[in-house]
TORMARVEX-617747 format. One line per 3 residues: number of its first residue (from 1); their letters; for each residue x, y, z of N, C-alpha, C. Coordinates in Angstrom, 1 decimal. Last residue first. Layout:
NUM	A	X/Y/Z/X/Y/Z/X/Y/Z | ...
***
This chain:
126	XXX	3.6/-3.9/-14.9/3.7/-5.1/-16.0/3.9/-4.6/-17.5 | 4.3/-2.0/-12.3/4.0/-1.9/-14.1/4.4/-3.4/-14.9 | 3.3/-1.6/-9.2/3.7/-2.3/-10.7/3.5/-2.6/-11.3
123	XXX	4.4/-0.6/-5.6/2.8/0.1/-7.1/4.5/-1.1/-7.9 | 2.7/-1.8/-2.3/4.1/-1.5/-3.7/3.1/-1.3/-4.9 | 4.1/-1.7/0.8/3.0/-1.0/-0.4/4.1/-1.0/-1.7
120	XXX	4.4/-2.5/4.7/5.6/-1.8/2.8/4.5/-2.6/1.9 | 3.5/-0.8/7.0/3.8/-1.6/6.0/4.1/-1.3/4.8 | 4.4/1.4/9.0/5.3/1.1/8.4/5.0/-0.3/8.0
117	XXX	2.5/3.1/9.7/2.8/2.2/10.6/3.8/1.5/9.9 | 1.8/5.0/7.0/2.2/5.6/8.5/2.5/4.5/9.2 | 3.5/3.1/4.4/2.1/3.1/4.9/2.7/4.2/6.3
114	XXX	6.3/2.9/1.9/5.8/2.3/3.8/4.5/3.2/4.0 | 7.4/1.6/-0.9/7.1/2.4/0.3/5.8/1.9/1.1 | 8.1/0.2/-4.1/8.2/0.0/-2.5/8.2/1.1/-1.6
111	XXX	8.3/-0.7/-7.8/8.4/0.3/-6.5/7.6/-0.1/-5.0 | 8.7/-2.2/-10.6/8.2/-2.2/-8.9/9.1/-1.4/-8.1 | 8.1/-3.8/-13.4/9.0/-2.8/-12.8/8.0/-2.1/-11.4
108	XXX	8.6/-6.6/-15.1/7.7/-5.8/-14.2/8.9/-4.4/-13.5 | 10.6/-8.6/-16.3/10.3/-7.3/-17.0/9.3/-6.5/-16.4 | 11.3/-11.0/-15.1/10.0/-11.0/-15.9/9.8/-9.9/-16.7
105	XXX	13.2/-9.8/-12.8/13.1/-11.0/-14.2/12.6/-10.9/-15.0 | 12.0/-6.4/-12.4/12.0/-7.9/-12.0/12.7/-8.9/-13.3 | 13.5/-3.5/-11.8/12.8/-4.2/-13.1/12.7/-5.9/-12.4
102	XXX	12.8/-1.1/-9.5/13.4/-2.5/-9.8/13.0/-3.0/-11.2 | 13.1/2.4/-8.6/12.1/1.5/-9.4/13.4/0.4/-9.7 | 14.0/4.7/-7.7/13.6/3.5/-6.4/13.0/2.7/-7.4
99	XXX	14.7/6.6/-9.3/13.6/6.9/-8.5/13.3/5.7/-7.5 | 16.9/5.4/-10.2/17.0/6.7/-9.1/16.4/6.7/-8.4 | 16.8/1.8/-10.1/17.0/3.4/-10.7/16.8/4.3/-9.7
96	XXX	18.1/-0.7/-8.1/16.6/0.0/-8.2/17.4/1.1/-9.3 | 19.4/-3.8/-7.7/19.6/-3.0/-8.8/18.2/-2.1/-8.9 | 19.8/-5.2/-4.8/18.3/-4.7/-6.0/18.8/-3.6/-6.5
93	XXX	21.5/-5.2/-2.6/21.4/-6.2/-3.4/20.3/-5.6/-4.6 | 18.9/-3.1/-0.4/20.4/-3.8/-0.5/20.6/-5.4/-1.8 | 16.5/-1.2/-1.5/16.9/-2.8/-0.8/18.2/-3.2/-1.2
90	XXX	14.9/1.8/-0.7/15.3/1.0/-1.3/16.1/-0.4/-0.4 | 11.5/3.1/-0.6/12.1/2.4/0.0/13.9/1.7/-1.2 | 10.7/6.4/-1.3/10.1/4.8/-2.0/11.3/4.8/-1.2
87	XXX	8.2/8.3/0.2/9.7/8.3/0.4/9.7/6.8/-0.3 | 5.8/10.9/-0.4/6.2/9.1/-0.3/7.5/9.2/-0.9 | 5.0/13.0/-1.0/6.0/13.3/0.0/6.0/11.6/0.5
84	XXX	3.6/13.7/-3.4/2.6/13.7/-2.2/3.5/13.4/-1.0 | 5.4/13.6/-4.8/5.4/14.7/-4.8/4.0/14.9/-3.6 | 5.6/10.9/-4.8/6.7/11.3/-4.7/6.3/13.3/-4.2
81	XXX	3.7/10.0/-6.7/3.8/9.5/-5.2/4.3/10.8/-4.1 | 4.3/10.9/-9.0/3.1/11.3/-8.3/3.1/11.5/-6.7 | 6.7/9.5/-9.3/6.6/11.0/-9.4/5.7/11.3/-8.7
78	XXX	5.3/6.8/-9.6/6.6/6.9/-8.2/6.7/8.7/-8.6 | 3.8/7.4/-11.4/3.3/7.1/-10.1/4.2/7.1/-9.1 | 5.4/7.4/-13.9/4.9/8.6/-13.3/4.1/8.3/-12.3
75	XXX	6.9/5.1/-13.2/7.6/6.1/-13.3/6.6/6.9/-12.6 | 4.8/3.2/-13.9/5.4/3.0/-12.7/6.4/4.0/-12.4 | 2.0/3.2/-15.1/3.0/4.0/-15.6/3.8/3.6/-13.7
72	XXX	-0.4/1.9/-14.5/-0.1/1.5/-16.2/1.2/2.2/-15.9 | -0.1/-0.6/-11.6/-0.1/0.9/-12.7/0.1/0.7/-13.6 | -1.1/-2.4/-8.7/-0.8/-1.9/-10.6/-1.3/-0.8/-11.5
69	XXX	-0.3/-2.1/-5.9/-1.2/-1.9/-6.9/-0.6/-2.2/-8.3 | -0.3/-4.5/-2.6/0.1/-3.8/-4.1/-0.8/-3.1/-5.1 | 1.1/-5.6/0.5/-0.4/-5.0/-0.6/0.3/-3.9/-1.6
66	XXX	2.8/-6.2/1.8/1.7/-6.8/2.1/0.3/-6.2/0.9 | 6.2/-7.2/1.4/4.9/-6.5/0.7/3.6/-6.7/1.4 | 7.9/-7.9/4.3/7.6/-7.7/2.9/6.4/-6.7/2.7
63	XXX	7.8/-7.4/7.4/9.1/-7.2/6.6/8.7/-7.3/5.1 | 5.0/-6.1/8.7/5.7/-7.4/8.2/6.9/-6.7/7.6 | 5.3/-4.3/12.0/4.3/-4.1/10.6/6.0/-5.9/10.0
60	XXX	4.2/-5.4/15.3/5.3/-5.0/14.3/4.8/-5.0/12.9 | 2.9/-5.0/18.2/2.8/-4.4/16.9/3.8/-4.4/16.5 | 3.0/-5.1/21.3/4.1/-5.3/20.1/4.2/-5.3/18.9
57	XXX	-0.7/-6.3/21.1/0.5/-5.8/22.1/2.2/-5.9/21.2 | -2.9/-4.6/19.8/-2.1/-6.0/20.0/-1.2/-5.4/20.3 | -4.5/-2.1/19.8/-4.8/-2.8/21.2/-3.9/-4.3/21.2
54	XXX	-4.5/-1.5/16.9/-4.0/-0.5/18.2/-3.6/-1.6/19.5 | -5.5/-2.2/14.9/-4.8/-3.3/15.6/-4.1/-2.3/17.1 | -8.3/-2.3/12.7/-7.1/-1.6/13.9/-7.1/-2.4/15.3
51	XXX	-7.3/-2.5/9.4/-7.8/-3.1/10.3/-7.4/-2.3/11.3 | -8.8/-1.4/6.6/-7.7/-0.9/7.5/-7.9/-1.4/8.9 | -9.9/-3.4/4.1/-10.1/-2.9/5.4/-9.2/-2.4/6.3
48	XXX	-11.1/-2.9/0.6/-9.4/-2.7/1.5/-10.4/-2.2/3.4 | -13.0/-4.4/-1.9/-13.1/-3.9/-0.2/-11.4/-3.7/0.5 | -12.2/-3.2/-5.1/-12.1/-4.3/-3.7/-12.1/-3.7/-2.6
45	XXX	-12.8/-1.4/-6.8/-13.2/-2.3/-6.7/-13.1/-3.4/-6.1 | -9.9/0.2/-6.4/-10.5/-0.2/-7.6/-11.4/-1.3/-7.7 | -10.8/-0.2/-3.0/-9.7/0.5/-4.0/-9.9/-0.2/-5.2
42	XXX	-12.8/1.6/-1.0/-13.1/1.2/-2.1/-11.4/1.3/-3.0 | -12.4/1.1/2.6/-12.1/1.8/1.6/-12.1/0.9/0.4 | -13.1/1.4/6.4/-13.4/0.4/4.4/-13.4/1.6/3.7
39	XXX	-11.2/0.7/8.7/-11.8/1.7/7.8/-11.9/0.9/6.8 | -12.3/-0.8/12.1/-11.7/-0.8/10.8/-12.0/0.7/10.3 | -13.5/-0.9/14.7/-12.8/-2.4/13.7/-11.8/-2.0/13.0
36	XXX	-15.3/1.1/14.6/-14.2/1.1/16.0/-13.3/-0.3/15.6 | -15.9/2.4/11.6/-16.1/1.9/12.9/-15.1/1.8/13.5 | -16.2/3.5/8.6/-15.4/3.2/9.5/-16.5/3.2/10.8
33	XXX	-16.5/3.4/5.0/-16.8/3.9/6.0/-15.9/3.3/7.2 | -14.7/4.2/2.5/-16.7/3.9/2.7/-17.2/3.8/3.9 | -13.0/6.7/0.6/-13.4/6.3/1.7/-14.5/5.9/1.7
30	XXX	-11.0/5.9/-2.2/-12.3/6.0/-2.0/-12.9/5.7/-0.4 | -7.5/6.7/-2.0/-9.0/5.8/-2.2/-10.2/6.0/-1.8 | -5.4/8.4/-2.5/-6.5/9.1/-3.2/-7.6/7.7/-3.3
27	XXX	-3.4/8.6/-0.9/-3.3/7.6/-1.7/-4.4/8.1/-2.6 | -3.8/11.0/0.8/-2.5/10.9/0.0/-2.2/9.9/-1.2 | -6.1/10.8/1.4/-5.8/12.1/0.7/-4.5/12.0/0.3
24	XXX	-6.6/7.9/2.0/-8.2/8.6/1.5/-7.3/9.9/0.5 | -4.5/6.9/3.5/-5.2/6.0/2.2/-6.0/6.9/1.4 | -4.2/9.0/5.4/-3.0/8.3/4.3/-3.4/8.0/3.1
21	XXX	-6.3/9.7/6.9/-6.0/10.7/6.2/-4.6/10.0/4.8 | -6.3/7.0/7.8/-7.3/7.5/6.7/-7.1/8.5/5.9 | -4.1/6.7/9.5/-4.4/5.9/8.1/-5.6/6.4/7.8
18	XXX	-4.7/8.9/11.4/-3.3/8.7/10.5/-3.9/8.0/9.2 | -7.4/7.2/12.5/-7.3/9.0/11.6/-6.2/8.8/11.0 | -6.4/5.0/13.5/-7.2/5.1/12.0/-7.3/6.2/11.3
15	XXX	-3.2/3.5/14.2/-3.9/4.9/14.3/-5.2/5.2/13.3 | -2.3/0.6/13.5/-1.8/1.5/15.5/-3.3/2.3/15.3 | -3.1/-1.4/11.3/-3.1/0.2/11.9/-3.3/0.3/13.1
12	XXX	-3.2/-3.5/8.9/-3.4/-3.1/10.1/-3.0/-2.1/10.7 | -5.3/-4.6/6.0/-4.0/-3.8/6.6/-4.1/-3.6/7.8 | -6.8/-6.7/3.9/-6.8/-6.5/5.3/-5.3/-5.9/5.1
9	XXX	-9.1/-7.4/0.7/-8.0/-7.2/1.5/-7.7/-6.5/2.9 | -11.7/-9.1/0.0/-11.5/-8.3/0.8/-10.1/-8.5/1.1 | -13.1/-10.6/-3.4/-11.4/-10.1/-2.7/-11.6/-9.0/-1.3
6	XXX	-15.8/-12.2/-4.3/-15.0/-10.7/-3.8/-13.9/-11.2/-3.0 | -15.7/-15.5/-6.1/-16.2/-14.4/-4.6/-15.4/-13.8/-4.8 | -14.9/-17.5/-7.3/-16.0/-16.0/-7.7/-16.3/-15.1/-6.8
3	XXX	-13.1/-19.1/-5.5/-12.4/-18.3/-7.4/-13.3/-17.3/-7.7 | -13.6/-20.7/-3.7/-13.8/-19.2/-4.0/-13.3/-18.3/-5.1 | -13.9/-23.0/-5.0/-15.0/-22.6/-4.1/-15.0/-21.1/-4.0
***
C-alpha cells in the first residue's frame, strides 16, 4: 500500500533556529520552509521535518540512530563533517578507526554524531 508513496522523515527539536542553522549551514540541506510545527527541509529528495517538540515535557533525544545518510566516501565526509566542527561519537565494544568510522559485518562503514538536541545521525558507505 505504501511501497509508492514519498518517505517523509521526522526529527525533533527543543530549538528550530539551533536546528536550522544545523541542518541548512552545517549539514548543507536544502531549507523549504518552516512554521510554528516544524522545519521542511529537502534531503536528497525526501521531505525531512524538524519537528518541534519544545513544549513535551522531559525531552529525551533516542539512544540509537534515528536518521542516516549514505555516502559514496565515509572517510571524506567524517573529514568534511569534521571540519564543520562535528564531533563523531564513539561506542564502547566497536572496533571504530581514528576517525570514528566502524566497518559492520557486511563491510558498510558507519559513522555516528549528535544533532544540537542530541539525536545520533549517521553517514554510510556501502
Amino acid at each position: 500500500m505504501l511501497g509508492n508513496a514519498d518517505l517523509i522523515a521526522f526529527v525533533p527539536t527543543c530549538d528550530l533556529q539551533r536546528s536550522r542553522r544545523f541542518y541548512e549551514q552545517t549539514l548543507g540541506l536544502e531549507f523549504v520552509s518552516e512554521d510554528p510545527f516544524a522545519l521542511v527541509f529537502n534531503a536528497g529528495g525526501v521531505m525531512l521535518r524538524i519537528a518541534n517538540v519544545s513544549n513535551v515535557t522531559d525531552f529525551k533525544p533516542a539512544g540509537f540512530t534515528i536518521l542516516g545518510w549514505r555516502v559514496a566516501s565515509a572517510e571524506s565526509t567524517v573529514r568534511a563533517l569534521g571540519e564543520k566542527g562535528i564531533k563523531f561519537e564513539r561506542f564502547p565494544g566497536m572496533q571504530q578507526n581514528p576517525l570514528g568510522i566502524w566497518q559492520s559485518p557486511s563491510g558498510a562503514h558507519i559513522a555516528w554524531f549528535k544533532d544540537p538536541d542530541g539525536n545520533i545521525l549517521s553517514i554510510t558507505q556501502i
